[in-house]
ZARO-149230 format. One line per 2 residues: for each residue x, y, z of N, C-alpha, C. Coordinates in steps of 0.05 Angstrom, whole numbers, plus 5000, padded with zeros to 4 digits. Layout:
! residues N
X Y Z X Y Z X Y Z ~ ...
***
This chain:
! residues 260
0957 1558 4438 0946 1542 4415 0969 1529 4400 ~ 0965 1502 4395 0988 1493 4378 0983 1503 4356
1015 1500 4338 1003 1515 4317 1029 1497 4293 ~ 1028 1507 4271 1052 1490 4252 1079 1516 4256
1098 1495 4256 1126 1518 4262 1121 1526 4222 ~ 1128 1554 4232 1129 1567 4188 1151 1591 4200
1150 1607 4222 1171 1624 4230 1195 1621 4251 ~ 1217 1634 4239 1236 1627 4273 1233 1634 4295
1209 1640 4307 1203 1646 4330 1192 1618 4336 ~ 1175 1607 4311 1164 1580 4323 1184 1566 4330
1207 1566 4307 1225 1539 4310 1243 1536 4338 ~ 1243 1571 4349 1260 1579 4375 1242 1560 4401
1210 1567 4392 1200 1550 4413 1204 1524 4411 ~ 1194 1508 4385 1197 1483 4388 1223 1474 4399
1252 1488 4390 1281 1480 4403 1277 1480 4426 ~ 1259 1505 4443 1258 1515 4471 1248 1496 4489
1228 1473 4475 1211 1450 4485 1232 1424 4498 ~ 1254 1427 4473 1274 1403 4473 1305 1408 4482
1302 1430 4498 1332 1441 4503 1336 1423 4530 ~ 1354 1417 4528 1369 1410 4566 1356 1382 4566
1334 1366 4542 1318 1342 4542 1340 1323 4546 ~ 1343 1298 4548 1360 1267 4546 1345 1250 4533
1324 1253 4533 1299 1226 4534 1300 1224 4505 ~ 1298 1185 4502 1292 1193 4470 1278 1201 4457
1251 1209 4465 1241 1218 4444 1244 1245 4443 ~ 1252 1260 4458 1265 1289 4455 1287 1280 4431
1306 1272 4437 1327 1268 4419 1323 1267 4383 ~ 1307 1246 4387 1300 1243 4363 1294 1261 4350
1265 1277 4368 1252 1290 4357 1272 1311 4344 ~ 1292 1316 4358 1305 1348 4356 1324 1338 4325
1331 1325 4326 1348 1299 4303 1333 1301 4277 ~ 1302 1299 4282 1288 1305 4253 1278 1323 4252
1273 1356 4277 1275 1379 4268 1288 1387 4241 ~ 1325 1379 4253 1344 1392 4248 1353 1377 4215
1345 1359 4215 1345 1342 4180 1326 1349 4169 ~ 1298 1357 4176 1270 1363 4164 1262 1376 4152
1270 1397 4171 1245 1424 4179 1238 1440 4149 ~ 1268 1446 4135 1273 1465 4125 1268 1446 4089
1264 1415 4089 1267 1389 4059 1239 1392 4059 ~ 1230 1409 4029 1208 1405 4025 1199 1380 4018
1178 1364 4014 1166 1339 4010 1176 1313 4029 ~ 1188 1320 4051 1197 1303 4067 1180 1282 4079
1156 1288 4082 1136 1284 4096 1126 1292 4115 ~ 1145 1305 4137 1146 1307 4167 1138 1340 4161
1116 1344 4190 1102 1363 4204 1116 1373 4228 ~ 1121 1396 4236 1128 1403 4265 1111 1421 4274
1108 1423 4296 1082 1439 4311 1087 1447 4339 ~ 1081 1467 4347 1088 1480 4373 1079 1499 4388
1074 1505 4410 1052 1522 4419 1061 1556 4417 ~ 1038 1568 4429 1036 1598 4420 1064 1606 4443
1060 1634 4442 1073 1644 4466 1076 1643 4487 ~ 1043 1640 4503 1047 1637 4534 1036 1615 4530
1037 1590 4512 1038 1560 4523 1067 1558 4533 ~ 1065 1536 4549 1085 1514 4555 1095 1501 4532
1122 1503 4538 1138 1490 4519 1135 1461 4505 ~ 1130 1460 4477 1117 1431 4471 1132 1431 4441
1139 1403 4435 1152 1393 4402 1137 1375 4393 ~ 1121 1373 4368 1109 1351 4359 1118 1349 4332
1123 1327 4331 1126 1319 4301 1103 1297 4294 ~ 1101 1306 4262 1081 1291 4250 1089 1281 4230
1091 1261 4219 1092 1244 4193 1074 1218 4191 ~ 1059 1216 4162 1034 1198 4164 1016 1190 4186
1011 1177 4194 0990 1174 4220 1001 1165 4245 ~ 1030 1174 4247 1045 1176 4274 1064 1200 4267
1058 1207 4308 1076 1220 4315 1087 1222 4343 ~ 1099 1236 4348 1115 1240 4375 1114 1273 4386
1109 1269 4410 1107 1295 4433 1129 1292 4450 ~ 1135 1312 4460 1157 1327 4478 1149 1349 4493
1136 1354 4517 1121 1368 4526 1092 1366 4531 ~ 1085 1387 4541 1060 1379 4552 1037 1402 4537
1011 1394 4530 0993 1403 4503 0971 1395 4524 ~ 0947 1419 4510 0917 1415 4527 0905 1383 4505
0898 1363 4533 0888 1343 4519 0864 1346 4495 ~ 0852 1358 4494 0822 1364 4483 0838 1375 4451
0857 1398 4458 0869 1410 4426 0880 1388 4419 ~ 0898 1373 4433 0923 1357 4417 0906 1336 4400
0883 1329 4419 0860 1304 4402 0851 1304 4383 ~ 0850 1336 4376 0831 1348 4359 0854 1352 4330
0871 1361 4344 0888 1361 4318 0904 1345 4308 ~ 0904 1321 4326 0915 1300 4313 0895 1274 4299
0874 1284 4299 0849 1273 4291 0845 1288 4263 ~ 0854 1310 4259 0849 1328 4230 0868 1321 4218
0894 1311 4232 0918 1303 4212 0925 1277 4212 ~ 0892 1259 4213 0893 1230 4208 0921 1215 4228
0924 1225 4249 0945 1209 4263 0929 1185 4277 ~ 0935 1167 4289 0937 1137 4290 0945 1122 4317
0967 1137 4319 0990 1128 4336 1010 1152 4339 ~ 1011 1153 4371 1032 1178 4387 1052 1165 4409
1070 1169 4399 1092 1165 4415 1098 1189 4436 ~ 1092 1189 4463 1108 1220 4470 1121 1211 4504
1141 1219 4507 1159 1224 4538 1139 1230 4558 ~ 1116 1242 4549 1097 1250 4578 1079 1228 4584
1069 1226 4608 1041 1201 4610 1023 1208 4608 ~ 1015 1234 4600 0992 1248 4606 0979 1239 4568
0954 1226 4564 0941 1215 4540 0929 1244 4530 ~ 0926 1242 4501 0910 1263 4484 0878 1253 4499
0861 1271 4499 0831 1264 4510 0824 1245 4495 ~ 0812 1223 4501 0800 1202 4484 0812 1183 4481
0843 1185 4479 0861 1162 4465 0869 1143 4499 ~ 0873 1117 4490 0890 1108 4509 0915 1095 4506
0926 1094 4526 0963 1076 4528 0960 1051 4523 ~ 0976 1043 4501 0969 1021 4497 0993 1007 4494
1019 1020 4500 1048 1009 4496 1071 1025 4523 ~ 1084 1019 4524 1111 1023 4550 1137 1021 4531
1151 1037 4525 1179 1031 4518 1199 1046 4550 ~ 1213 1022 4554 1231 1025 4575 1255 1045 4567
1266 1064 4579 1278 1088 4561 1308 1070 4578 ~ 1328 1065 4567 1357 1062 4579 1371 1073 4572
1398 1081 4594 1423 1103 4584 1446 1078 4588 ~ 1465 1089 4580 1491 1076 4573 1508 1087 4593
1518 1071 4612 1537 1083 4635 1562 1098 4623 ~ 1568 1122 4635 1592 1123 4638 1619 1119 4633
1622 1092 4650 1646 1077 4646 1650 1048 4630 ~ 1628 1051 4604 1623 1040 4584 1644 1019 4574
1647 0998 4565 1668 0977 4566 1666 0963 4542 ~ 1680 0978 4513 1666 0952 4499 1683 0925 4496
1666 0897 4489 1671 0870 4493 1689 0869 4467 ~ 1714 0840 4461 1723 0846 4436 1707 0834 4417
1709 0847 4388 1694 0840 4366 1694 0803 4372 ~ 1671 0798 4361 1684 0761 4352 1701 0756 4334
1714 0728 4347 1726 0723 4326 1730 0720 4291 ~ 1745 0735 4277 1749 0740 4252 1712 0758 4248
1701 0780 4256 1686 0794 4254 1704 0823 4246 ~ 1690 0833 4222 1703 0862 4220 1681 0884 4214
1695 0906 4232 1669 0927 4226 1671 0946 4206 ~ 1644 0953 4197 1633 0962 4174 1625 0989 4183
1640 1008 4181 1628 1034 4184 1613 1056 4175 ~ 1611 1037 4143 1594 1049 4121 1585 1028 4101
1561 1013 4124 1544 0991 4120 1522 1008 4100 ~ 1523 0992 4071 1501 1015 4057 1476 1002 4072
1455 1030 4071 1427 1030 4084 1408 1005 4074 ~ 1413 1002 4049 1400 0982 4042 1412 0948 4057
1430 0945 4062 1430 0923 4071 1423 0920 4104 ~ 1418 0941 4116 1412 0949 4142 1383 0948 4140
1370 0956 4116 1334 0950 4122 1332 0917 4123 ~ 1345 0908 4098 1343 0880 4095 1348 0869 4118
1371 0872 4139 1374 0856 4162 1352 0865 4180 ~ 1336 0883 4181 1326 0888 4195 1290 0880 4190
1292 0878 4164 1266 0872 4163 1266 0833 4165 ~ 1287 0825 4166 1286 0799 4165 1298 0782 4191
1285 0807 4214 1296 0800 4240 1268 0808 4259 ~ 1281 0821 4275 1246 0827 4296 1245 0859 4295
1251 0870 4279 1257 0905 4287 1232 0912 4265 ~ 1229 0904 4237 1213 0909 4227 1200 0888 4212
1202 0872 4219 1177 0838 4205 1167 0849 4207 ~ 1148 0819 4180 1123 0827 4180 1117 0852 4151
1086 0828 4136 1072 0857 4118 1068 0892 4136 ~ 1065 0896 4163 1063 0924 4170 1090 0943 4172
1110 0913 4167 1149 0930 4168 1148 0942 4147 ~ 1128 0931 4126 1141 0943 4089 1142 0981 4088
1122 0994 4100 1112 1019 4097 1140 1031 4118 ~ 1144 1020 4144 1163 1024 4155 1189 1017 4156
1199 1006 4131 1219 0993 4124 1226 1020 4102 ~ 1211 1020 4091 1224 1048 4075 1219 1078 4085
1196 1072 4103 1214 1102 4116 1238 1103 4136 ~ 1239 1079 4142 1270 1080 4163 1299 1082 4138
1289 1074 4114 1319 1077 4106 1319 1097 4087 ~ 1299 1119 4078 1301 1140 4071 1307 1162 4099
1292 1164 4121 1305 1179 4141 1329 1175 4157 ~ 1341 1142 4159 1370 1130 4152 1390 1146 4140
1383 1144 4111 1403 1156 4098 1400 1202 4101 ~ 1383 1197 4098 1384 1235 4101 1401 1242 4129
1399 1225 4149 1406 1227 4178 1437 1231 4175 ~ 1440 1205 4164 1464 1197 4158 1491 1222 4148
1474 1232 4119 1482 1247 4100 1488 1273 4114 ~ 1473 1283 4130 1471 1307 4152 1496 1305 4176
1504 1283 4173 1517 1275 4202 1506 1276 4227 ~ 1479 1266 4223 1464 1265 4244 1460 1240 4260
1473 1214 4240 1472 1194 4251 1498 1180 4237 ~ 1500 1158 4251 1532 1137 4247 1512 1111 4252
1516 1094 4221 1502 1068 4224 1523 1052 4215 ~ 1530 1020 4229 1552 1013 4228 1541 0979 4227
1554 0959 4222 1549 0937 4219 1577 0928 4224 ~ 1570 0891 4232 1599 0866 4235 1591 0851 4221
1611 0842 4210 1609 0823 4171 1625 0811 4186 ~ 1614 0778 4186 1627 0748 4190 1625 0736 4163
1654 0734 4145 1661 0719 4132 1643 0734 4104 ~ 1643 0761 4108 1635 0777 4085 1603 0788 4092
1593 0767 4109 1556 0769 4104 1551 0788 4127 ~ 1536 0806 4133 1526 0830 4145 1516 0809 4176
1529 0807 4198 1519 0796 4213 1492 0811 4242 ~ 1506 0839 4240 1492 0848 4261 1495 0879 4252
1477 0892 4259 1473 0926 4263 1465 0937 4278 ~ 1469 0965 4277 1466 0981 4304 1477 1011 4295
1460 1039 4301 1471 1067 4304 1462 1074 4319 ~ 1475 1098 4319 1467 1130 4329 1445 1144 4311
1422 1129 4319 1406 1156 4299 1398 1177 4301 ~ 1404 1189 4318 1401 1207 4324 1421 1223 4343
1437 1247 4335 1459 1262 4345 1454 1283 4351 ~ 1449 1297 4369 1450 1315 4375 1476 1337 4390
1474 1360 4395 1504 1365 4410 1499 1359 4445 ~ 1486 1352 4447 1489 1343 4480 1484 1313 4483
1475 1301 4465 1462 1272 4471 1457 1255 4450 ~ 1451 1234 4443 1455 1217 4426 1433 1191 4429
1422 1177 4411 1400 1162 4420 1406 1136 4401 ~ 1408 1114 4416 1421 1085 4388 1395 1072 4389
1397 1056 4370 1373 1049 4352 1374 1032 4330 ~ 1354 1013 4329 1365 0999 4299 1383 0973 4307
1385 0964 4333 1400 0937 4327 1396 0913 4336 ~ 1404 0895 4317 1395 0873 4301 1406 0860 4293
1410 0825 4301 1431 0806 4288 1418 0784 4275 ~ 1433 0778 4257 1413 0758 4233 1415 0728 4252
1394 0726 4250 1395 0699 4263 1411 0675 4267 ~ 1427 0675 4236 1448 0655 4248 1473 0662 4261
1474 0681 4262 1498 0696 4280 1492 0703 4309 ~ 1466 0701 4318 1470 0710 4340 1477 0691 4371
1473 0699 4391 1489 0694 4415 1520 0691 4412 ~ 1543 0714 4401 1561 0711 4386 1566 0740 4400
1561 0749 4411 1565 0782 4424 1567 0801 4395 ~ 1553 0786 4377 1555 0816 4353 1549 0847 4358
1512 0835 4372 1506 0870 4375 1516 0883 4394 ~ 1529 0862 4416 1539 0882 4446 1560 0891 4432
1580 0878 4422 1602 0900 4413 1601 0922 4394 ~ 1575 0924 4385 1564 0950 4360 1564 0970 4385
1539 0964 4395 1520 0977 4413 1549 0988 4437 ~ 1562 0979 4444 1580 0997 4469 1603 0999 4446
1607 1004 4422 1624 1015 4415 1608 1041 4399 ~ 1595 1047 4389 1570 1068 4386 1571 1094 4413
1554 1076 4439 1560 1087 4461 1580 1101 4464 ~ 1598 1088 4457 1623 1098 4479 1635 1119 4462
1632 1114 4434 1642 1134 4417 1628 1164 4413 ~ 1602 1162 4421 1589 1184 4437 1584 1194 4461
1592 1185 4480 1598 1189 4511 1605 1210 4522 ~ 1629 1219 4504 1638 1244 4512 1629 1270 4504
1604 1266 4489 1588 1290 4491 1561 1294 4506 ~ 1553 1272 4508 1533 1266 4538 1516 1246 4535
1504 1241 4541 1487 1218 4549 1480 1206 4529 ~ 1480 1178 4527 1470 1162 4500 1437 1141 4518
1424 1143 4502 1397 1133 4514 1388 1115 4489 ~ 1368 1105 4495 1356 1083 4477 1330 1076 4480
1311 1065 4476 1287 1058 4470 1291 1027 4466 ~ 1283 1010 4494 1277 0988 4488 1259 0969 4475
1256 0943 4451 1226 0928 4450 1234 0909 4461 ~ 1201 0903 4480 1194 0891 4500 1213 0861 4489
1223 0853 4509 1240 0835 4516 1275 0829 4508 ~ 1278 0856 4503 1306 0859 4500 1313 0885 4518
1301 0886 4544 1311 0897 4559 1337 0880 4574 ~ 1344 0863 4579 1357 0850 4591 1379 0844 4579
1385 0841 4549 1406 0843 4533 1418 0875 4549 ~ 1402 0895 4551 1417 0924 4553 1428 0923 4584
1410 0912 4602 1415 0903 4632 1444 0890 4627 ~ 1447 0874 4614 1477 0857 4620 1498 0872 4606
1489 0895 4593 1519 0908 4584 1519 0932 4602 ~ 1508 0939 4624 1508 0961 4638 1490 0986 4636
1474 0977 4615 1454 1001 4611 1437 1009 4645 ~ 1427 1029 4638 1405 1026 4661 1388 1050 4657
1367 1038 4666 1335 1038 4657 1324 1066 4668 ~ 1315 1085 4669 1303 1112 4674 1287 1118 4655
1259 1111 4669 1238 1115 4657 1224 1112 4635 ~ 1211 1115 4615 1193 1099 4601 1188 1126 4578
1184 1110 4552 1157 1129 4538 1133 1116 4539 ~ 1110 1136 4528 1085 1125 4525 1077 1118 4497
1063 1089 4488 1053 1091 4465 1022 1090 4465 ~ 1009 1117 4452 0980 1122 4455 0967 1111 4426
0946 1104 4430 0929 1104 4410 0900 1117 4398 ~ 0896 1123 4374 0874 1135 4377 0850 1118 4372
0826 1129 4390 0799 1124 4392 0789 1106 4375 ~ 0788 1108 4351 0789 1093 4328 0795 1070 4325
0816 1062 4332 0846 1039 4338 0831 1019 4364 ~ 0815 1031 4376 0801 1007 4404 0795 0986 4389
***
């Protein structure tokens, strides 16, 4: 039975769900365990099965969330229907009963022998780009436009900065001629793996290699503790193709019944 993590036996399982994981939404998920679990009024829910279930991590915050493991379709429907969820992000293909797939994020890792390009010309990096100017570029780019970015524009830079504050994440920006041209972190850190996210070049800066040189200098500065992965939107897979990323597998984005 899933159930809400309240004891350390739960939290042992939910860890137990996401141990030895790469994928981003494992990553993540384990990223806002470990900043969450324990901040009352955070918003965020975690949930995880009994004893002799199979290992499973769900997080919940407002009417999305994300799975890591595998859950009886019929319960997961049922309880994510009581906790007004909307929209599920999860690593498995297998749908809550009722809901269908209604999105593909292409999952990519970061090779290896990682290479970063040099900054552009007269570009300098910002290693402690405040959060607020990172929503702004981002809401005024393709990551979060749009009246439905507003609700998600401030939860990315309140769980931004807590991430941050935790050392759970490294958010970094390149300033041409003072003005914030491009962004890009690690939002998520884990001790085996790392997940980037968040990057974004203001329009008049771009085709200028801003974000490739964020993005494989991020990488590479996490590398040596293991695998850095990412979450593509649809049509910026090929930006990650030309810096050597490569592609292994997908998440699913489900929707609920409701949402048809």
């Amino acid at each position: 039975m899933i159930r809400l993590v309240e004891s350390a036996a739960d939290a042992a399982r939910f860890s137990l769900a996401l141990a030895g994981r790469a994928d981003p939404v494992s990553v993540q998920t384990a990223a806002r365990f470990a900043a969450f679990r324990d901040v009352p009024g955070s918003g965020w829910k975690f949930y995880t099965g009994g004893e002799e279930d199979a290992p499973l991590a769900l997080s919940v915050r407002g009417s999305s969330a994300q799975l890591s493991g595998s859950a009886d379709g019929e319960e997961l429907a049922g309880l994510l229907a009581l906790l007004g969820v909307a929209r599920l992000k999860s690593a498995e293909a297998a749908a809550p009963a009722g809901w269908r797939q209604d999105a593909a994020f292409a999952a990519f890792y970061a090779p290896a022998s990682l290479v970063a390009p040099a900054l552009p010309a007269g570009a300098v990096l910002d290693e402690d780009v405040p959060m607020s100017e990172v929503v702004a570029l981002l809401t005024g780019g393709d990551s979060l436009a749009g009246e439905a970015g507003k609700a998600a524009a401030e939860n990315f830079y309140a769980e931004g900065c807590a991430l941050r504050n935790r050392g759970l994440a490294k958010v970094w920006g390149l300033r041409l001629g003072g003005e914030l041209a491009a962004t890009a972190g690690l939002y998520a850190i884990g001790e085996n793996a790392a997940m980037l996210g968040g990057v974004e070049t203001a329009r008049a800066f771009r085709r200028r290699g801003c974000a490739a040189a964020l993005v494989c200098r991020l990488a590479a500065l996490a590398l040596p503790k293991g695998p850095v992965c990412l979450l593509a939107r649809h049509g910026a897979e090929g930006f990650y193709q030309r810096l050597g990323f490569e592609q292994r597998g997908t998440a699913c984005g489900f929707a609920a019944p409701e949402n048809d």
